[in-house]
Every structure is written in C-alpha cells, then in structure tokens.
N, C-alpha and C positions, 0 to 999 in steps of 0.2 A: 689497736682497739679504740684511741682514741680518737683516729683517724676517723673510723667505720662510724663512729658516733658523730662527729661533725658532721662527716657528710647526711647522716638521716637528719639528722635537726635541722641542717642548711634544706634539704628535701622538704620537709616538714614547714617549713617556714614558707619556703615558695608554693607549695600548694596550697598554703591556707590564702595565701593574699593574692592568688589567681581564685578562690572559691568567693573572696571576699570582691574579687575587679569584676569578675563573673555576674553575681548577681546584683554590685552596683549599674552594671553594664546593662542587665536586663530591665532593672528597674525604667533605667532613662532611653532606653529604648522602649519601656509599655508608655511614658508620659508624654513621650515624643511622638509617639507614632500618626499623628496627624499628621508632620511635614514628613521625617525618616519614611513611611511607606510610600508618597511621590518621588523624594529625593532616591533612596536605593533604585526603584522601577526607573528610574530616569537615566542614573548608570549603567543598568544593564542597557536599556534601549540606547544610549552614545555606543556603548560596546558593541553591539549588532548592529547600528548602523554607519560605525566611523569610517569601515572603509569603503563605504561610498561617499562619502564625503573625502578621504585621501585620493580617490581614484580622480574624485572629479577636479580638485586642486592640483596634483603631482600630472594626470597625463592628459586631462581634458582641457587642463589651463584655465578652469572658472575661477574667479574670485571668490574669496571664502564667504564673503555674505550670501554667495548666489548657491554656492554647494551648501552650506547650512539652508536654507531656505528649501531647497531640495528634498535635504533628507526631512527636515521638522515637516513639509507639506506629506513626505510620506508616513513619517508617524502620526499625525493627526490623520490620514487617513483611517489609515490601520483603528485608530480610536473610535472616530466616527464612524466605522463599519460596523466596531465589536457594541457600539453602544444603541447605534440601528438596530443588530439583530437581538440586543438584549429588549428593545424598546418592544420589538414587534412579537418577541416572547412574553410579555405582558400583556398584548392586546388578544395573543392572542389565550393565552389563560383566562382573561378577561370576559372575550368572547363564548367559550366553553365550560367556565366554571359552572355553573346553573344546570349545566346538561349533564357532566360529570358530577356534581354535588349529588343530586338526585337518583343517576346512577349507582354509586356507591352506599344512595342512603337504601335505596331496593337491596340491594345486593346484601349490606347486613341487616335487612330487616329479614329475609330468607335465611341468614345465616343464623339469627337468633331463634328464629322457629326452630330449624333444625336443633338446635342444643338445646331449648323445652323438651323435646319431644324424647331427649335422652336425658332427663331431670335434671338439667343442668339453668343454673338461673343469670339475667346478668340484664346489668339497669340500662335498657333499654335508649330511656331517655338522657342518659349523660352521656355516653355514646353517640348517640344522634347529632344530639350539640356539638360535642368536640368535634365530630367531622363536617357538621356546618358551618363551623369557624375554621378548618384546616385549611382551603383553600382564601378565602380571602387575607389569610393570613400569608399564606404563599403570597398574594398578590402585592400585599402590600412590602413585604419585602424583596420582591422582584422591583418594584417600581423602588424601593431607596436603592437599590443595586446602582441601579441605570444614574439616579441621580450621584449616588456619588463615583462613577466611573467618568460622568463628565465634569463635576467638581475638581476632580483629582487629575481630569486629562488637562485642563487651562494649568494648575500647577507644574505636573510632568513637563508641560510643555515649554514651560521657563524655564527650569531647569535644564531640559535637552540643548535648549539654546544657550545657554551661557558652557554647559560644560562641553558643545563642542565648538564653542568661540574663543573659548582656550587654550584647545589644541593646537598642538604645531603638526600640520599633516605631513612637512616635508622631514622632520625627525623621525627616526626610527626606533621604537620601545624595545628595551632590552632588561634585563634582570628581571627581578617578580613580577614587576607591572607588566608584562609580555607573556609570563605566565598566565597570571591570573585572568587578563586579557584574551589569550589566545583559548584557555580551559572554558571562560562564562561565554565565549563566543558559539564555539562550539557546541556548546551546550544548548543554548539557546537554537540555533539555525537548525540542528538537529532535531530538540525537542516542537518545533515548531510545527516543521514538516511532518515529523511522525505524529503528532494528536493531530494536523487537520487532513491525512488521509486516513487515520481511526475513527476521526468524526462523519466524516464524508462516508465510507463501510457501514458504521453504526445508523447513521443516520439511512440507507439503501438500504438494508437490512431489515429495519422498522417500517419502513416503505414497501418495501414490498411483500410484508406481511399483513399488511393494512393497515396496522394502528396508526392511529391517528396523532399528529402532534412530534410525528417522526422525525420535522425536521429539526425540533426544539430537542428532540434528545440528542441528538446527533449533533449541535452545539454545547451543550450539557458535556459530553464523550471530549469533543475538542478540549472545553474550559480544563474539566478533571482531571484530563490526563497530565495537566501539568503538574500535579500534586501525586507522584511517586508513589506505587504501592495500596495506598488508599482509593485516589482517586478514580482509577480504574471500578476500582471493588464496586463503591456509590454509585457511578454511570450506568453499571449492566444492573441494580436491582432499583432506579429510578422509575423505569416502565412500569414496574409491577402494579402500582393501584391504576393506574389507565388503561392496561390491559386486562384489569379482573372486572372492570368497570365496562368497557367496551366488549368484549366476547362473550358471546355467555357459554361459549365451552371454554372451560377450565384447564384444560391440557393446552391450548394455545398459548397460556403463560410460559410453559417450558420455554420454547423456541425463541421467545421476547425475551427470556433471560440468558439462555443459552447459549445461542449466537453471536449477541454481541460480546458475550462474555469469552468466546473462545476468541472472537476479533483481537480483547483486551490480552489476553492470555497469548496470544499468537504473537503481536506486538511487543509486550513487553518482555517475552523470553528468549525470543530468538532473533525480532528483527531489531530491536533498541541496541542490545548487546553488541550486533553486528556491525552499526553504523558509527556507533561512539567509541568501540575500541574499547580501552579499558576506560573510559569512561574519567569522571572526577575522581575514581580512585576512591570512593567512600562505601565502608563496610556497610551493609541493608541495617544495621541495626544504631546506627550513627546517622542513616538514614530518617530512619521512626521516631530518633530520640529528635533531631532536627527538628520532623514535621511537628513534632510534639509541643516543643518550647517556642518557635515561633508560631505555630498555631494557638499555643494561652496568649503570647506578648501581640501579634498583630491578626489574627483571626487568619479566613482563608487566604488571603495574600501573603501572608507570611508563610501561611504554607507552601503555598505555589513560590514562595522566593527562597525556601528553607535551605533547598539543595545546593543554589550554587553559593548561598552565604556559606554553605558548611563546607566548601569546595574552596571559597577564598580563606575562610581557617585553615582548614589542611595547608594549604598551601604558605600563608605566611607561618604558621607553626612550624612548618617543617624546615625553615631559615634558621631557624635560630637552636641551639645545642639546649640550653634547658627547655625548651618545649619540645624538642623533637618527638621525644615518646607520645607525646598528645597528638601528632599529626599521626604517627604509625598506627595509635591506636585507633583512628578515627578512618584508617585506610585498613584497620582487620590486623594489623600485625600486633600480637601480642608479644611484650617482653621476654624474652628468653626462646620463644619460638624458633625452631629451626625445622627446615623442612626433613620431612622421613626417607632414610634411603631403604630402598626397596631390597628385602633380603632373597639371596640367590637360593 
C-alpha cells in the first residue's frame, strides 16, 4: 500500500513540474518569438535541404562553402518567389478592390431591400461602412505579410548559413537526431509537393470557372494547406465574397465552393495518407490541440510549424521511460488500451 502511494505522489509530483516547464516554456516561446519563428523555420529548411548539400560535398566533391552557397541560393530562391507572388497578390487586390468594394456594396444594398420587404430592419449604413473598410483592411495586411516574409527571409537566411556550416556532411546521423531528421524531412518534401499540386487544381478549377483572381486562390490553397485540417476548410470558402460579388447567379457559388473543396477533401484523405504512410504518428486531436497553442504563441506560422514541432515531442518523449505515456498519448494510444479480438 505504501508502495502504491509513493509511486502516485512521485506521478503527482512529475506532472506538476512538466505543467509548470510547460507553460514556463510557452511563456518564452510567446517573448521570443521574433527570433524562435526564423530560427525554428530555418531548421526545418537545413533539414529539407541538407542533403543536397551532403550529396554535393560526399560525391560531387565541392567544397563546403560552395555547396552551402548552393543550397542558401536555392532557399532564397524559393523566398523570393513566395514573396513575388505574395507582392503581386497585393497589387493585384489593389487593383480590383474599388471594383469588388462596390460590387459587394450593390449586392447588399439588394439584399437589404429584400429583407424590408419581409419586415425585417437592419442599419444599413454600418454595414456599408464595415465593408468599405474590409478590403483595404485586407490590403493592408497583405502588404505587412510581404514585409515581414522578407524581414524574416535576411534572418532565416543567417541562420541556414551558420547551421549548415556546422554540419559535418561526411558523418552519418544516428539515434533521435536521424529520427527526428528523417520524420521533419519527410514531412516536409511530402507536404510540399502535395499543397502545390492542390494549389495548381484549386487554382485551374477557379479558372476555369471564370472567377477571377483565380490564381491568388490557388496560392492561398498552396499557403493553407500547410496548416493541417483547418487550413483546407479556409481555402475552399475564401472565394465565397468574390464569387457573390462577381456572378450575379447565385447557384455558381456552389461549384466555387464545391470543387475545390472536394480537391481538398480528395487530397487530404486519400492521397496524404498514401504518400506519408503512417505519417508523424500523431492522433487528429493532438493535432488541433497543436495548431491551437501554437497558433495563441506564434499566430499563423506557428500553425503551419505546429505539426512537426508536435512530431519532434513525440518523438523525443517517447526516449525516455517517464514521458513515454505522453508520447503514446500524443500518437492515440491510450493507457490500458488493448486492441479487441474479434469474437468467433
């Protein structure tokens, strides 16, 4: 009996001061997160690009400044593309908002007639406003996007450089680092590929339905889908005020929400599952809880980084004998669970 008692107090005592490392940890991760969100994104990006940087040192024979310089020119690529097409998602919002504003102000000025007419009353004029100011509001948070995508790229990009000037390419990683390594890699080359031929779909799809601005959704479709679950959902009902604004048949909303949405639907249940295998191994609801906590601590990037941070928990939790149950439970195995055999 006494035994049974030690052990829940010793239980009891480790869980408080993992609830207490917990949310000291979250704390200094919300103060931090100016540098923490380049330095993490910088990780993964060494991670998905180290071994071309080993391939070009081990068999190509380049000198490591020259394969570093290789890969950093391909990640700044990659930055100044995503930062191009965020830039010219602004211009062209920019261009169109005036045409869409007024749009949309027709559209509920018919809609409020109609609800007069069935004695229904509604202010008119704060309505009007709020969606005169919706879009420039857009705009202007599109344009600090861009600004700090390229603030944060000259950071990223120091860091890429120093942590794989560190590396030894002709070493071979083994133990957790090879896990953790090998899981965020895959993770990443996978989800890469799969959101930019959902975007590339999404975006053909609104295309050739007509709506216009098709290919900014279809960017939009890329960006989101990195964020698990959610992300998806947001991208297929984005179109909705540009298409009630643009067509004046109302049934062609369907199809704008529709299609992309089985696109999303199609991808993330049958083809993701396919290509990841079992994947990082983490339960949909250690998922949600993820995107949750780092979406309060570092907004949308934490979101889009939620997964494979909760992917490196599992995995070092599952090292060690008093965490183990936190990793099982964060991969869906619940304590005592045993699978059912099947009665004859």
């Amino acid at each position: 009996m006494n035994t049974n008692l030690r052990d829940e107090q010793v239980w009891l005592a480790v869980g408080s001061l993992m609830i207490l490392a917990g949310v000291a940890l979250a704390g200094g991760l919300f103060y931090t997160r100016a540098v923490m969100i380049p330095f993490v994104m910088a990780i993964f990006i060494t991670t998905a690009v180290s071994p071309i940087v080993d391939r070009l040192v081990v068999r190509a024979r380049f000198p490591g400044w020259l394969a570093i310089s290789v890969a950093l020119i391909l990640v700044l690529a990659i930055l100044l593309l995503l930062g191009a097409a965020l830039a010219l998602t602004v211009q062209t919002v920019l261009s169109t908002a005036e045409e869409y504003t007024k749009q949309v102000t027709d559209l509920t000025q018919r809609l409020f007639a109609e609800l007069h007419t069935h004695g229904m009353k509604v202010d008119e004029q704060a309505v009007s406003d709020q969606i005169k100011s919706w879009l420039p509001g857009l705009i202007t948070t599109a344009a600090g996007t861009v600004t700090s995508v390229v603030g944060d790229g000259v950071l990223i990009s120091f860091f890429v450089i120093f942590l794989l000037a560190g590396r030894d390419s002709h070493q071979r990683q083994t133990g957790i680092y090879a896990e953790i390594e090998a899981a965020i890699r895959e993770y990443i080359v996978t989800k890469t590929i799969i959101s930019a031929v959902g975007g590339l779909l999404v975006g053909l799809i609104l295309w050739l339905l007509g709506l216009r601005m098709a290919p900014l959704f279809g960017l939009l479709a890329f960006l989101l889908n990195y964020i698990p679950n959610v992300g998806p959902i947001v991208a297929s009902l984005l179109p909705i005020p540009i298409a009630f604004a643009q067509f004046e048949n109302p049934w062609m909303v369907i199809p704008v929400v529709a299609l992309p949405g089985t696109v999303h639907m199609t991808i993330g249940n049958f083809v993701e599952p396919k290509l990841m295998g079992r994947g990082l191994e983490l339960h949909p609801v250690a998922v949600l809880l993820a995107l949750a906590l780092l979406g309060l601590l570092w907004g949308v990037i934490g979101m889009v980084l939620a997964v494979p941070i909760a992917a490196m928990a599992r995995i070092v939790l599952s090292r060690f004998t008093t965490t183990r149950a936190l990793a099982e439970l964060l991969a869906g195995e619940l304590p005592g669970a045993r699978p059912m055999v099947p009665m004859l």
